[in-house]
N, CA, C and O atoms as a GROMACS GRO file, in nm:
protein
  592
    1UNK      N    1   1.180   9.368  -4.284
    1UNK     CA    2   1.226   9.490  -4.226
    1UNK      C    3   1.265   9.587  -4.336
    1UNK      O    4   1.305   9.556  -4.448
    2UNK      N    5   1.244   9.723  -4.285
    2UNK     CA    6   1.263   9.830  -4.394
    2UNK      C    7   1.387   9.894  -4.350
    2UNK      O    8   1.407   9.916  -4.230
    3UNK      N    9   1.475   9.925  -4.444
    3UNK     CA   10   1.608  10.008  -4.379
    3UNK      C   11   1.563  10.122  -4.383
    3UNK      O   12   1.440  10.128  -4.384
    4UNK      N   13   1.613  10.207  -4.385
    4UNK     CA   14   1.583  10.361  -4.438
    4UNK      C   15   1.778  10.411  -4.471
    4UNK      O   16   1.875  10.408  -4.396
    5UNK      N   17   1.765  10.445  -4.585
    5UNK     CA   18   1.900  10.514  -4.617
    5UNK      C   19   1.918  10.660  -4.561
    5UNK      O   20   1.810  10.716  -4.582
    6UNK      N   21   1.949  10.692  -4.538
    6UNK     CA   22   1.966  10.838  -4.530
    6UNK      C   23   2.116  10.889  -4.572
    6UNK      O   24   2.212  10.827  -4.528
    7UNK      N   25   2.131  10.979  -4.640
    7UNK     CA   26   2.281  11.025  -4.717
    7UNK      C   27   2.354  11.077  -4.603
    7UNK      O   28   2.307  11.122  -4.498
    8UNK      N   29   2.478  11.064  -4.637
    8UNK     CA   30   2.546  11.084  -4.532
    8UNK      C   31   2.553  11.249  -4.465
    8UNK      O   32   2.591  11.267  -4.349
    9UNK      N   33   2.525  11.328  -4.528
    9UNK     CA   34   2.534  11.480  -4.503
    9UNK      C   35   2.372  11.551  -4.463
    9UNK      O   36   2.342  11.669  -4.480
   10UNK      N   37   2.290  11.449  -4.410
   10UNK     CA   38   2.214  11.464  -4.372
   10UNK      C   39   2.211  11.433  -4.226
   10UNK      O   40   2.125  11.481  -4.151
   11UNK      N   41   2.315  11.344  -4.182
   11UNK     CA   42   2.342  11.329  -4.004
   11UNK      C   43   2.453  11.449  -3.930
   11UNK      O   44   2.474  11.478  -3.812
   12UNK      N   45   2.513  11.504  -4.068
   12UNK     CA   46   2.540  11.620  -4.005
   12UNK      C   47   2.550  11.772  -4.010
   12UNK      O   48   2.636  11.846  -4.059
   13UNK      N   49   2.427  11.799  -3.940
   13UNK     CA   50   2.413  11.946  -3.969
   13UNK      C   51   2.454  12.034  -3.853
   13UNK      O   52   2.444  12.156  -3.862
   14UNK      N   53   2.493  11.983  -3.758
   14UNK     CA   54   2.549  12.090  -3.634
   14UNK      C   55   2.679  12.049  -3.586
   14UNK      O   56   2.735  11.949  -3.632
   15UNK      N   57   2.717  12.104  -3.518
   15UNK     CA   58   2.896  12.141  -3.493
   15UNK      C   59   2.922  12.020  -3.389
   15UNK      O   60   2.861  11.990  -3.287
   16UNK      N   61   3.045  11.959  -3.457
   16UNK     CA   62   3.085  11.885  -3.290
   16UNK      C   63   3.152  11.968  -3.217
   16UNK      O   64   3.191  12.079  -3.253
   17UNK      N   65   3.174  11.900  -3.078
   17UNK     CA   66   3.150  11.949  -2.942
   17UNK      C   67   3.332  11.983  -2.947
   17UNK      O   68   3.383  12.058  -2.864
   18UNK      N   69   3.383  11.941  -3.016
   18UNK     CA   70   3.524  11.971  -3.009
   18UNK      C   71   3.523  12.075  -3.144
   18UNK      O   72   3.634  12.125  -3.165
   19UNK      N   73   3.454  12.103  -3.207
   19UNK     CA   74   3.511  12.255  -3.339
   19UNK      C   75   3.416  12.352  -3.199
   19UNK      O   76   3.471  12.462  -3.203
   20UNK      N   77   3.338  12.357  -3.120
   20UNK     CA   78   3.273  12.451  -3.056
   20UNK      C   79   3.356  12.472  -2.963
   20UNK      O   80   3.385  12.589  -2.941
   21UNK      N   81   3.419  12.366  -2.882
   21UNK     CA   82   3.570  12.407  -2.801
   21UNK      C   83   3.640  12.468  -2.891
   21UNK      O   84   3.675  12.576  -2.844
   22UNK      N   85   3.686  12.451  -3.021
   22UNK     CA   86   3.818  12.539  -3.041
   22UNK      C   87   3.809  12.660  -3.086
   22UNK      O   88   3.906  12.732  -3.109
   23UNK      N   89   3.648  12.699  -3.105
   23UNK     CA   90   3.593  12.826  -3.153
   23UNK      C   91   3.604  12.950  -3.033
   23UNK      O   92   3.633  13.070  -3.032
   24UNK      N   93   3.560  12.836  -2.921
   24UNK     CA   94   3.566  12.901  -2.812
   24UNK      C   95   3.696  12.971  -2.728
   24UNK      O   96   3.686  13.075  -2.663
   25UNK      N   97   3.821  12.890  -2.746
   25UNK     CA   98   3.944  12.897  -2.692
   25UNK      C   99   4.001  12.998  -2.780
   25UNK      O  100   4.068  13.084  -2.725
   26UNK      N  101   3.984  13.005  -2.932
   26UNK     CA  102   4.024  13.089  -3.034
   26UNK      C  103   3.967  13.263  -2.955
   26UNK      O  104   4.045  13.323  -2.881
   27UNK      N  105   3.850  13.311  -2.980
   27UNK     CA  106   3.781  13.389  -2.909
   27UNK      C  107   3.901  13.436  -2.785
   27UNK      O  108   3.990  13.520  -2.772
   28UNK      N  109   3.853  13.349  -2.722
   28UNK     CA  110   3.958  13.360  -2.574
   28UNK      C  111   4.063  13.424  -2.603
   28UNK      O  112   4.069  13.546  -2.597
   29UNK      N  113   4.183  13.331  -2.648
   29UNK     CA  114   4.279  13.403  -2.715
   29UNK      C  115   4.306  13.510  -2.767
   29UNK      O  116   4.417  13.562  -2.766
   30UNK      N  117   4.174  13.567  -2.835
   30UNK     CA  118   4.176  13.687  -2.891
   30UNK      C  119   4.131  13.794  -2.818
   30UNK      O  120   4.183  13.898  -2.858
   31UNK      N  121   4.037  13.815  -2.703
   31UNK     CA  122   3.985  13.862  -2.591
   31UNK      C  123   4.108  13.903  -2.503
   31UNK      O  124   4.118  14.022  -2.476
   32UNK      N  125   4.205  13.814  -2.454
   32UNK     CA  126   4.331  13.836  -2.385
   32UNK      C  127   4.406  13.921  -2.450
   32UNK      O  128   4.440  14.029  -2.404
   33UNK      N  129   4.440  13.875  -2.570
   33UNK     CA  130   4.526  13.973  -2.657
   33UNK      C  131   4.520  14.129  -2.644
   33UNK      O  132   4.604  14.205  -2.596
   34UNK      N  133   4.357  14.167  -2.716
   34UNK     CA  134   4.302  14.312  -2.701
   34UNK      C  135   4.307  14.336  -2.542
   34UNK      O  136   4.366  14.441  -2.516
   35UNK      N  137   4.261  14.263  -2.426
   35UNK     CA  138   4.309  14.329  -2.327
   35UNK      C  139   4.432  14.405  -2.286
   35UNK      O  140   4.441  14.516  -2.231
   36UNK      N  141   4.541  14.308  -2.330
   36UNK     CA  142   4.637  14.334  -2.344
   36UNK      C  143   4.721  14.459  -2.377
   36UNK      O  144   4.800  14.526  -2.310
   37UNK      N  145   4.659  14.469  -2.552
   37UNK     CA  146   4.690  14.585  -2.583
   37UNK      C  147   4.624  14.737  -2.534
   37UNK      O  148   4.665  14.851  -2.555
   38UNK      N  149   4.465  14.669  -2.436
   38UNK     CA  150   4.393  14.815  -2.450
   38UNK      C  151   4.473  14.835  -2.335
   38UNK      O  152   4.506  14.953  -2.324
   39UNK      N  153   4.517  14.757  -2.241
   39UNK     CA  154   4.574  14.835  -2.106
   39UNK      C  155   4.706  14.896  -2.141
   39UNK      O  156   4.728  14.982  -2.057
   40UNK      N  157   4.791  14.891  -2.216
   40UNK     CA  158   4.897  14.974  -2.265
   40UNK      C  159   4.822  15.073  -2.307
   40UNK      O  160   4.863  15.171  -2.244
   41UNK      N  161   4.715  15.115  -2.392
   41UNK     CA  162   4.662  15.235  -2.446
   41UNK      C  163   4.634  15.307  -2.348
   41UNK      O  164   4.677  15.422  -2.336
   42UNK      N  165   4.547  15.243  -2.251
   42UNK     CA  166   4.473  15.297  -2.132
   42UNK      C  167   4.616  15.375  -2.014
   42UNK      O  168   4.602  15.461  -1.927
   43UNK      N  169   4.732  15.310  -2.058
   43UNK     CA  170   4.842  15.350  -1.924
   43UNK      C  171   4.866  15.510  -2.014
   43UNK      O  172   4.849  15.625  -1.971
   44UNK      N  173   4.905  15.466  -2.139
   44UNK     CA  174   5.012  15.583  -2.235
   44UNK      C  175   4.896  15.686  -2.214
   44UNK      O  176   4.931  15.798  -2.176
   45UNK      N  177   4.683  15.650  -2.244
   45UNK     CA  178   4.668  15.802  -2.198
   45UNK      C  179   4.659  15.890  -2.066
   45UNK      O  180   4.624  16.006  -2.043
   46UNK      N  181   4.717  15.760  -1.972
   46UNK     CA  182   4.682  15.857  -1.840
   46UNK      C  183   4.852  15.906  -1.805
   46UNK      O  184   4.896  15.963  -1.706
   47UNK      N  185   4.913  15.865  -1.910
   47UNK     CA  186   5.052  15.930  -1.887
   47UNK      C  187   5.055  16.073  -1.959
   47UNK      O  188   5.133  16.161  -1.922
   48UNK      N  189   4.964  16.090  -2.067
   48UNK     CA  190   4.969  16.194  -2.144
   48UNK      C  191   4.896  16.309  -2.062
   48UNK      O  192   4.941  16.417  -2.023
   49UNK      N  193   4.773  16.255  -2.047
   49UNK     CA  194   4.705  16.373  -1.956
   49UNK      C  195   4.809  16.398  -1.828
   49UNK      O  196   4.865  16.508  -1.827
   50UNK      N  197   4.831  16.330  -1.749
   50UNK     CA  198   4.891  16.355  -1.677
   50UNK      C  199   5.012  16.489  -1.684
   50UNK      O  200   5.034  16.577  -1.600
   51UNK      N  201   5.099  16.457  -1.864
   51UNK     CA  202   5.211  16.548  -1.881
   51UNK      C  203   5.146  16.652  -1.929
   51UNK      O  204   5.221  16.749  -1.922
   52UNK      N  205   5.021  16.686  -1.984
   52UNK     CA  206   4.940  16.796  -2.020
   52UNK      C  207   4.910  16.888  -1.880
   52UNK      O  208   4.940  17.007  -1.875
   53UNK      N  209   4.858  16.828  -1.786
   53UNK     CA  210   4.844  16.875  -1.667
   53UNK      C  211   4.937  16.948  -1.620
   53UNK      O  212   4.907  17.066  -1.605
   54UNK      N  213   5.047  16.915  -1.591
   54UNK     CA  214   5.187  16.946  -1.544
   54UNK      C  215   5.256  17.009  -1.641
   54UNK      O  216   5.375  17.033  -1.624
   55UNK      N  217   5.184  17.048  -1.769
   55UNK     CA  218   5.249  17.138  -1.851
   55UNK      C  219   5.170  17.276  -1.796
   55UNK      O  220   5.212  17.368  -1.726
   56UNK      N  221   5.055  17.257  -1.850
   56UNK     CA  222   4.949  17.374  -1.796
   56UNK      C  223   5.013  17.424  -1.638
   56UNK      O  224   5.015  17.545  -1.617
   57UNK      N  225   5.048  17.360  -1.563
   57UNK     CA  226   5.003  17.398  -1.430
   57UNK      C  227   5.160  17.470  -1.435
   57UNK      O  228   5.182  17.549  -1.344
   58UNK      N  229   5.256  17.452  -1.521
   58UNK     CA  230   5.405  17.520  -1.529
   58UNK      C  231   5.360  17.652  -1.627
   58UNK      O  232   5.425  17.754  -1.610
   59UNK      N  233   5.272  17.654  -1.710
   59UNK     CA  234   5.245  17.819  -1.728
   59UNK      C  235   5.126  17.846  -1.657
   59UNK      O  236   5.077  17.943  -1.715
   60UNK      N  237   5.036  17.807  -1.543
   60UNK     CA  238   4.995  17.900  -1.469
   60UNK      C  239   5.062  17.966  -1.395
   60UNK      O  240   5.050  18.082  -1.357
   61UNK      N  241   5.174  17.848  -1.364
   61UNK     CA  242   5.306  17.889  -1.203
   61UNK      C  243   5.383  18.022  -1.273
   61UNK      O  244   5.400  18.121  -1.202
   62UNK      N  245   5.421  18.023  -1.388
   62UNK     CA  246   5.516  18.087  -1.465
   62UNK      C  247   5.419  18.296  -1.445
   62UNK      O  248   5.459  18.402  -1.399
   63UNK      N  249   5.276  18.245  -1.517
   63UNK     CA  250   5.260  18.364  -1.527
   63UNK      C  251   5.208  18.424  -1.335
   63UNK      O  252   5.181  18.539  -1.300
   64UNK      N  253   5.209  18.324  -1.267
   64UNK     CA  254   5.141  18.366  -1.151
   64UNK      C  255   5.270  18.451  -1.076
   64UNK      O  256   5.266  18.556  -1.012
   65UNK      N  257   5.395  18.357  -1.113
   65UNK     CA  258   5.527  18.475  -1.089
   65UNK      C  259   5.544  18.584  -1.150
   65UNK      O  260   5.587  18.686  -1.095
   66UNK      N  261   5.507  18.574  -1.291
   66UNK     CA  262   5.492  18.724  -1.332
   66UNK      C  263   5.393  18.846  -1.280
   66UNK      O  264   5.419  18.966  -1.277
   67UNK      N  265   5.303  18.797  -1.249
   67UNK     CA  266   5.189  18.887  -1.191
   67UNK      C  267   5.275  18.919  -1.026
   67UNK      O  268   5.263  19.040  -1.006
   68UNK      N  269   5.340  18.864  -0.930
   68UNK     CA  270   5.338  18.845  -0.833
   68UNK      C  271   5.478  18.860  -0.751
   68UNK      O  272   5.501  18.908  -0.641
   69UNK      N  273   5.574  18.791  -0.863
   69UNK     CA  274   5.752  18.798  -0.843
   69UNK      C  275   5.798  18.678  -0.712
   69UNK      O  276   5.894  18.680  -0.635
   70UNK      N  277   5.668  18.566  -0.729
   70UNK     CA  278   5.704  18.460  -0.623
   70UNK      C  279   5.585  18.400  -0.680
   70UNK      O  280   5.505  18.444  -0.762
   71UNK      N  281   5.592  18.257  -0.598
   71UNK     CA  282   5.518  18.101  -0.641
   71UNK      C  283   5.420  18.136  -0.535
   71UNK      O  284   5.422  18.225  -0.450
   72UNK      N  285   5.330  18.035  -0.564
   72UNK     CA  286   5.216  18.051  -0.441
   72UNK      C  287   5.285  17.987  -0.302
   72UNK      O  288   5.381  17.909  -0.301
   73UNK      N  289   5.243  18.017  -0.233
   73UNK     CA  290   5.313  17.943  -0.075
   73UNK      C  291   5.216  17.862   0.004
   73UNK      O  292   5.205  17.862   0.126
   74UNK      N  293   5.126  17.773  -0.107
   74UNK     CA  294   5.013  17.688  -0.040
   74UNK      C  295   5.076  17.559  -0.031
   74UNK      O  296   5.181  17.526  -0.086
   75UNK      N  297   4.986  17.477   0.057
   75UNK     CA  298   5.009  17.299  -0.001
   75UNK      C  299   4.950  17.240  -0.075
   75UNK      O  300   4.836  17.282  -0.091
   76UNK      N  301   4.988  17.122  -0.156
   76UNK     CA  302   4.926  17.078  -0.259
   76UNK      C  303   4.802  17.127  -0.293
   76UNK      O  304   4.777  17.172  -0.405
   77UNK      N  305   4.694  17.118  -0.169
   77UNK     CA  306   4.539  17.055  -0.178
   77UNK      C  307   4.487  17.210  -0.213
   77UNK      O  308   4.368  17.220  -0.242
   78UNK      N  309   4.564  17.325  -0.213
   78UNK     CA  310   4.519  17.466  -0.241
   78UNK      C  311   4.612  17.548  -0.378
   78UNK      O  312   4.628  17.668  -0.401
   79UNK      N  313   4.650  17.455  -0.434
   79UNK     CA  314   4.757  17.501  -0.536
   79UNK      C  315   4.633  17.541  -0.698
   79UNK      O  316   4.648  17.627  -0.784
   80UNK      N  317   4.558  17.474  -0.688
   80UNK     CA  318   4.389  17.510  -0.740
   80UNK      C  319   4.376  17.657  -0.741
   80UNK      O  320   4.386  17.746  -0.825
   81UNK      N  321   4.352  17.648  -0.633
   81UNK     CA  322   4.238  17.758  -0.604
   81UNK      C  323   4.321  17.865  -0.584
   81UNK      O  324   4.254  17.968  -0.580
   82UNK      N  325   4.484  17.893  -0.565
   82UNK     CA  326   4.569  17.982  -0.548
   82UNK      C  327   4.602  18.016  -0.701
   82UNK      O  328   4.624  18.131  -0.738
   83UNK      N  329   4.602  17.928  -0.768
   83UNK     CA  330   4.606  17.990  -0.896
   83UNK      C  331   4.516  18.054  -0.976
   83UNK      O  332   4.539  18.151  -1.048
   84UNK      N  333   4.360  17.970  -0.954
   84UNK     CA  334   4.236  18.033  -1.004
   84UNK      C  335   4.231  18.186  -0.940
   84UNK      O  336   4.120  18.235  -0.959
   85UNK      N  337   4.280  18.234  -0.901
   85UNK     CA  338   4.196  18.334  -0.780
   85UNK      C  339   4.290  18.439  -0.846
   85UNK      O  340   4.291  18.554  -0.804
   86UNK      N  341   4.381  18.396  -0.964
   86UNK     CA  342   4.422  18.534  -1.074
   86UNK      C  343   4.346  18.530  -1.184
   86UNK      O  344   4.327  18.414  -1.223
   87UNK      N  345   4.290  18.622  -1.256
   87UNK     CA  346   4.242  18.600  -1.354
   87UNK      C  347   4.297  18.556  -1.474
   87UNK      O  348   4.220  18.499  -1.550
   88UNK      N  349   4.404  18.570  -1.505
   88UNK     CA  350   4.497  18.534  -1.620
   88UNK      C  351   4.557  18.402  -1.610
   88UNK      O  352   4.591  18.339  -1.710
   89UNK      N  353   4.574  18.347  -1.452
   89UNK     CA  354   4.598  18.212  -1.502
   89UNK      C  355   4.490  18.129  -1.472
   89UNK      O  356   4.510  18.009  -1.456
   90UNK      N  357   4.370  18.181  -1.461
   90UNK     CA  358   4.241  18.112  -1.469
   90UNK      C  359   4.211  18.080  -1.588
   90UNK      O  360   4.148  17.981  -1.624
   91UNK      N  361   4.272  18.194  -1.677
   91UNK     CA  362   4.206  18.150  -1.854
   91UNK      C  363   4.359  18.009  -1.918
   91UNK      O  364   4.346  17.919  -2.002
   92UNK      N  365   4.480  18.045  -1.838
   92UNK     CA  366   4.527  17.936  -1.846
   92UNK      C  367   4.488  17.786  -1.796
   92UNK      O  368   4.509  17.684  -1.862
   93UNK      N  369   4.412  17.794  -1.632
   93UNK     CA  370   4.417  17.699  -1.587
   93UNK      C  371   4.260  17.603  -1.690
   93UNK      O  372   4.238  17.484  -1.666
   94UNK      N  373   4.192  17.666  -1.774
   94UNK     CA  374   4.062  17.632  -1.838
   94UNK      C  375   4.142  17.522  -1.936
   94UNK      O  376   4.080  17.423  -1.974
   95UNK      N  377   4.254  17.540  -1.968
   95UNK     CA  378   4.320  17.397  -2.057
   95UNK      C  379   4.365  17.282  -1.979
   95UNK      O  380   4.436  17.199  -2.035
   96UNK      N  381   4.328  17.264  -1.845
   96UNK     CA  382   4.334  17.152  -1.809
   96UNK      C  383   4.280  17.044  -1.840
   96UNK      O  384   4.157  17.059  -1.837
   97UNK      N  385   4.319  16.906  -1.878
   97UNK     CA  386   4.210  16.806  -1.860
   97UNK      C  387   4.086  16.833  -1.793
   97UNK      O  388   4.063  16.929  -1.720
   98UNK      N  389   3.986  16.713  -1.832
   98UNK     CA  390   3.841  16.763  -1.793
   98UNK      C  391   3.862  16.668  -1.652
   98UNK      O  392   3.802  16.705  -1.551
   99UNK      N  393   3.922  16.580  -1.647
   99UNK     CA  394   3.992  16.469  -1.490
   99UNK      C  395   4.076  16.571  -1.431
   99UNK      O  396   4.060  16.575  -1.309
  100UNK      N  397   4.147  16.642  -1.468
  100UNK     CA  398   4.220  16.732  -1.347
  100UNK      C  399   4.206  16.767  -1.202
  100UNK      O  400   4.269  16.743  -1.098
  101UNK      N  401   4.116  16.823  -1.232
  101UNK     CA  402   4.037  16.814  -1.043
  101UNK      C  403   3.973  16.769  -1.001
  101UNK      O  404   3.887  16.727  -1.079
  102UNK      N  405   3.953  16.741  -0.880
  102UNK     CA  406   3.886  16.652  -0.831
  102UNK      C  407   3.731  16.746  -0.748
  102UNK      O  408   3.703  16.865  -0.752
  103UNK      N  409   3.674  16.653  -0.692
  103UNK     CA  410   3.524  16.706  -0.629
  103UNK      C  411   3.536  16.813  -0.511
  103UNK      O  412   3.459  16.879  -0.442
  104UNK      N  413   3.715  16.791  -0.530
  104UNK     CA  414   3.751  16.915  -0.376
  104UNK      C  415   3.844  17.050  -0.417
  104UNK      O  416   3.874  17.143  -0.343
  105UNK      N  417   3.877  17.031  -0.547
  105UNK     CA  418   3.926  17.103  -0.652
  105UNK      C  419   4.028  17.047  -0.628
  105UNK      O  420   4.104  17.126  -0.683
  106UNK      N  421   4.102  16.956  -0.578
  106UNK     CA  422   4.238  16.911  -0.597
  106UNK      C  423   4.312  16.875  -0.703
  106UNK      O  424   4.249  16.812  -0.787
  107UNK      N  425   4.420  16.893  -0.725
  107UNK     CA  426   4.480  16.853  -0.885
  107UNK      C  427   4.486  16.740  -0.901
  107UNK      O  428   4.522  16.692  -0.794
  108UNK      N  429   4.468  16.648  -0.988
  108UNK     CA  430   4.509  16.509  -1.013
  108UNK      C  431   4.543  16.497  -1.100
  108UNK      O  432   4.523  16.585  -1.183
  109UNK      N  433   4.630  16.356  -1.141
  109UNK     CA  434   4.692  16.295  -1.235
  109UNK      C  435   4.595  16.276  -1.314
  109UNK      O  436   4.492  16.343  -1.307
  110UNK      N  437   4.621  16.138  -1.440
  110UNK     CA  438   4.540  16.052  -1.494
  110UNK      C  439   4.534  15.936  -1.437
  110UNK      O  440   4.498  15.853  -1.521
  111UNK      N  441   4.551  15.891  -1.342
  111UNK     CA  442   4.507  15.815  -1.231
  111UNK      C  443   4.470  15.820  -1.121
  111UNK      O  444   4.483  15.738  -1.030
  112UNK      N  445   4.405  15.946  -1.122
  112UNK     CA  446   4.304  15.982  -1.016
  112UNK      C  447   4.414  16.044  -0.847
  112UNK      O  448   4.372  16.064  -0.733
  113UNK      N  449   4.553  16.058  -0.900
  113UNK     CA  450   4.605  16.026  -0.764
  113UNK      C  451   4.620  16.195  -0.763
  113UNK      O  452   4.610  16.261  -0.866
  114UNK      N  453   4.652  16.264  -0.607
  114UNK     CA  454   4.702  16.403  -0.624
  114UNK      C  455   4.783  16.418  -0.614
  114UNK      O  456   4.863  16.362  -0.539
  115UNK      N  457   4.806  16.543  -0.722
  115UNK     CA  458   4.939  16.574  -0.735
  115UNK      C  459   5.008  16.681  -0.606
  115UNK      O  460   4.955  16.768  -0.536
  116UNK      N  461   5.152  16.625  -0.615
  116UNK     CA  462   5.233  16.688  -0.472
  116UNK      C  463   5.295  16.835  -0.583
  116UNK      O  464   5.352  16.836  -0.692
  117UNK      N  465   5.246  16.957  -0.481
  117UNK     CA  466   5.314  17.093  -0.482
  117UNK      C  467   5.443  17.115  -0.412
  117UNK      O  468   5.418  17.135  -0.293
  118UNK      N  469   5.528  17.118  -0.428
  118UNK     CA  470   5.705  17.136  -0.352
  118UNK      C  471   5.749  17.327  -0.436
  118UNK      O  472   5.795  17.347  -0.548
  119UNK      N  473   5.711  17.439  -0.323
  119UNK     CA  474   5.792  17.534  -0.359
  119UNK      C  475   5.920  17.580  -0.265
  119UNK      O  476   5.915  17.633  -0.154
  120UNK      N  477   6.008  17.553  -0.323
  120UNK     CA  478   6.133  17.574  -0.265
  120UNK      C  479   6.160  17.726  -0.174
  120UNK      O  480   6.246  17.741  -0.087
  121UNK      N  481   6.100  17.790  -0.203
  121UNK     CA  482   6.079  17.940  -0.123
  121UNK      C  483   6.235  17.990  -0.127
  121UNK      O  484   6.281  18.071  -0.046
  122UNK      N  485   6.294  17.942  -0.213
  122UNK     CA  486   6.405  18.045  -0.270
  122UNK      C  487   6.471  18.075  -0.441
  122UNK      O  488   6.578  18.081  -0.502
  123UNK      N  489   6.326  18.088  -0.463
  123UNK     CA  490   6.313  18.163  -0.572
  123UNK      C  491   6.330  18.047  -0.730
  123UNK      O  492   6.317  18.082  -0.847
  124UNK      N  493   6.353  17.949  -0.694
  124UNK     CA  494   6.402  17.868  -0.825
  124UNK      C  495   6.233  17.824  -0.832
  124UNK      O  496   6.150  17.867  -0.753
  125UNK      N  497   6.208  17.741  -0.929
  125UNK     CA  498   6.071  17.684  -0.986
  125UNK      C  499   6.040  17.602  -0.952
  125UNK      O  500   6.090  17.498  -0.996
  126UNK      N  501   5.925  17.596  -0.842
  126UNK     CA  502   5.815  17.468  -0.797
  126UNK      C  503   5.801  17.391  -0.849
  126UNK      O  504   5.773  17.409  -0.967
  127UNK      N  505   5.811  17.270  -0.805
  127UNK     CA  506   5.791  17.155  -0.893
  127UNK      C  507   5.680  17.118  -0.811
  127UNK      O  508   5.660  17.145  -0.692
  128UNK      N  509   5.592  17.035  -0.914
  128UNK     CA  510   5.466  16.978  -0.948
  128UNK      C  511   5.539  16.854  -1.003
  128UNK      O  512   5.628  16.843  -1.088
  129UNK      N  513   5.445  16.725  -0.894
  129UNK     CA  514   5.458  16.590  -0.924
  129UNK      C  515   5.391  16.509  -0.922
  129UNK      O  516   5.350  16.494  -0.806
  130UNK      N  517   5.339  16.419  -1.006
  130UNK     CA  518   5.247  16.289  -0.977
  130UNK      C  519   5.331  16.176  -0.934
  130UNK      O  520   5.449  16.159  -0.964
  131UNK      N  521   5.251  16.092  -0.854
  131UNK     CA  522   5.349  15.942  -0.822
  131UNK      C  523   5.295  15.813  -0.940
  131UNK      O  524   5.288  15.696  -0.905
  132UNK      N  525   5.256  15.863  -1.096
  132UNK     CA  526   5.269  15.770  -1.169
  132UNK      C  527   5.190  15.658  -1.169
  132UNK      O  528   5.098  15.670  -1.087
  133UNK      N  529   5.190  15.559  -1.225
  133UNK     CA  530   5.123  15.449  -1.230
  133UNK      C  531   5.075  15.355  -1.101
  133UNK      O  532   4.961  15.323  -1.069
  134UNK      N  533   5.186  15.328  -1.048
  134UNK     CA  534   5.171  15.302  -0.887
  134UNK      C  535   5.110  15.337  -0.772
  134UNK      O  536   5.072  15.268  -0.678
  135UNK      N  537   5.102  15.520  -0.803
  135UNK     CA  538   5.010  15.541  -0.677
  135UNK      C  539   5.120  15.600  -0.571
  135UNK      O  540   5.078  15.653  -0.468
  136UNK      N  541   5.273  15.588  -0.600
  136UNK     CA  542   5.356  15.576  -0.476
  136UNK      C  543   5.471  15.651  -0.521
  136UNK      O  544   5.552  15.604  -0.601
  137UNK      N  545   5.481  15.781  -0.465
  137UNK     CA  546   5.581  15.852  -0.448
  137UNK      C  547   5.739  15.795  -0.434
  137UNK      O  548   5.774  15.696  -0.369
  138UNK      N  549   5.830  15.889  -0.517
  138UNK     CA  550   5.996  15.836  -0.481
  138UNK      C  551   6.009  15.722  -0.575
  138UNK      O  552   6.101  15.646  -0.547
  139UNK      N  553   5.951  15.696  -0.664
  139UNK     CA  554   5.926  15.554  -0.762
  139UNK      C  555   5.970  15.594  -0.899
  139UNK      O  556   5.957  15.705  -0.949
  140UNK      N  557   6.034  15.466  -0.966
  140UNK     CA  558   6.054  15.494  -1.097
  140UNK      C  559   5.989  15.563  -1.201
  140UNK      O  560   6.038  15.597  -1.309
  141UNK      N  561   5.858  15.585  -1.154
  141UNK     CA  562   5.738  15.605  -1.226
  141UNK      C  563   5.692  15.705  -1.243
  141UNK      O  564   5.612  15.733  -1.333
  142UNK      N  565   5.761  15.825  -1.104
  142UNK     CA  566   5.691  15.921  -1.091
  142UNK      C  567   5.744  16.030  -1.220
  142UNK      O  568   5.848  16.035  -1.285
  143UNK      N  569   5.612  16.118  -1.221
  143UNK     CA  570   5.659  16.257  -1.290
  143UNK      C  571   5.631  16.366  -1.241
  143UNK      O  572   5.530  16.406  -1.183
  144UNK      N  573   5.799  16.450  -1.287
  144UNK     CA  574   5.818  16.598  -1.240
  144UNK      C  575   5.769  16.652  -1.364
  144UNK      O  576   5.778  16.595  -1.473
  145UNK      N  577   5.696  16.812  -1.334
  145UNK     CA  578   5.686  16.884  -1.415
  145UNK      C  579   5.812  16.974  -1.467
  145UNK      O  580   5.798  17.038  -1.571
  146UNK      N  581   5.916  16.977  -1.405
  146UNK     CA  582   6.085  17.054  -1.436
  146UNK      C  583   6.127  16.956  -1.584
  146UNK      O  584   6.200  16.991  -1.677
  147UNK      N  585   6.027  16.782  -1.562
  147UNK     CA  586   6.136  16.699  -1.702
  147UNK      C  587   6.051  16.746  -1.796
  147UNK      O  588   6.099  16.705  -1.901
  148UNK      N  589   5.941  16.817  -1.824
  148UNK     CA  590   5.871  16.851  -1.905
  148UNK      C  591   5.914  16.944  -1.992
  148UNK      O  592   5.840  16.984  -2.082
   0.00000   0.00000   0.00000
């Protein structure tokens, strides 16, 4: 009978089945992580647009009282188009986010939600509000354009 030697680093040239598990779980680990962090990125920019929005939409309101000596007296879903329909805060309202309105011209957040118009009709400053991360009005979450 013939043996055949073969050196030892010749039986192994591919990965065992346990370094390919821990390559794999490593990965994983690291996949979760970046999720992790991108959904904090992803919240902080729809909080920013959001306060950009509600900045803009406090100097359209601002100069639309100057032109006018009162707030618009629409509901939310026409607070758009009551402002566009001056020319001067049309060239304001052009710094909105490019998400701002929606397919009906409605205002929105950075989460797609619309924003609520409240004018007090005695003379103090309309507030403009999103319901925040949640989706849900009266919530820790929400933002006024007055904290701006």
């Amino acid at each position: 009978m013939h043996k055949i030697f073969v050196k030892q680093t010749d039986l192994r040239r591919g990965f065992t089945l346990v370094e390919i598990l821990v390559v794999i779980v490593i990965i994983t680990i690291l996949a979760a992580a970046m999720m992790g962090i991108g959904k904090g990125i992803m919240e902080k920019t729809k909080r920013n647009t959001t306060e950009t929005t509600l900045q803009v939409l406090n100097s359209a309101l601002q100069e639309y009282y100057d032109q006018f000596k009162g707030y618009p007296t629409c509901g939310p879903g026409q607070l758009y188009q009551a402002l566009d329909a001056l020319p001067s805060c049309r060239e304001i309202l052009e710094r909105l986010p490019d998400n701002a309105t929606g397919a009906d011209q409605r205002l929105l957040d950075g989460w797609g939600t619309p924003l609520d118009y409240l004018n007090p009709n005695d003379g103090n400053f309309p507030s403009v509000s999103s319901a925040g991360s949640d989706g849900d009005f009266n919530t820790a979450d929400d933002i006024f354009s007055g904290d701006l």
